[in-house]
C-alpha positions in Angstrom: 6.5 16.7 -7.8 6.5 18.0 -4.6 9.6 17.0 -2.0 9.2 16.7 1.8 10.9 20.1 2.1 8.4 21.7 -0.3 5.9 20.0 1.8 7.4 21.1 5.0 7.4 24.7 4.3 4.1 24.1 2.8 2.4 23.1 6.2 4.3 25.9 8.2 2.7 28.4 6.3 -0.6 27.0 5.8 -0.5 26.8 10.0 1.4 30.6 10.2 4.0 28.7 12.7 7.9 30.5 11.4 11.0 28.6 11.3 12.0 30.0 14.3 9.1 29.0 16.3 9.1 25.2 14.8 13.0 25.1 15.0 11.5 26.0 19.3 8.7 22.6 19.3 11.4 20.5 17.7 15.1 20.9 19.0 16.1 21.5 15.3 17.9 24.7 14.5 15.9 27.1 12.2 19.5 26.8 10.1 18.8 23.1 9.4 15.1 23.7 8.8 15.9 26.3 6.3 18.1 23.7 4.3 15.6 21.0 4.2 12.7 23.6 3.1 15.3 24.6 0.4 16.0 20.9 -0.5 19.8 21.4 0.4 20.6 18.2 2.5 18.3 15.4 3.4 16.1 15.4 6.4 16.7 12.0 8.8 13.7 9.9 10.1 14.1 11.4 13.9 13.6 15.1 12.7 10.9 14.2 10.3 8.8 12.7 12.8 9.7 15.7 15.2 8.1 17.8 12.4 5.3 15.8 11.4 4.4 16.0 15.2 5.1 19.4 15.6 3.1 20.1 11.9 0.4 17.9 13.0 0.6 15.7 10.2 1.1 12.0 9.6 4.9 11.5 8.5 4.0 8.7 6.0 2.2 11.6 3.7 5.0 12.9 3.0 5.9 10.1 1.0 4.7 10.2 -2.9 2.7 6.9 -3.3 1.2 6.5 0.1 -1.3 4.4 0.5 -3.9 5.9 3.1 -5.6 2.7 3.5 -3.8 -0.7 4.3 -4.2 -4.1 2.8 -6.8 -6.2 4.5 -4.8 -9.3 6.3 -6.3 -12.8 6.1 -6.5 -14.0 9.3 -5.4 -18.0 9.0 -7.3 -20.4 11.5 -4.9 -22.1 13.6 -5.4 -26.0 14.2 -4.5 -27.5 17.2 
């Protein structure tokens, strides 16, 4: 299975943007990006929403198990 690093290096490539030039949209050091692409320490929610923005991709896909669709709510009548 496929981690949100994997994924993260991934995307970059699909879109030809280099670490450098992500590390540039994001505020991250192309250091730190090459350690979560190589799996070596964990990415925290801030920087993986400034890379899902940056990527152009929804952050909650980069979770195994998504659900792309969400439940339908009731909606309850409320009585007086």
């Amino acid at each position: 299975m496929a981690t949100i690093g994997d994924k993260i290096r991934e995307l970059r490539l699909k879109r030809g943007i280099s670490q450098e030039k992500l590390g540039d949209s994001t505020g991250i050091s192309q250091s730190y990006l090459s350690d979560i692409e190589l799996n070596k320490g964990n990415v925290d929610a801030e920087d993986l929403w400034k890379i899902a923005t940056a990527l152009d991709f929804p952050i909650w896909q980069f979770y195994p198990g998504y659900r792309s669709e969400l439940p339908q709510r009731r909606h309850h009548e409320i009585r007086d």
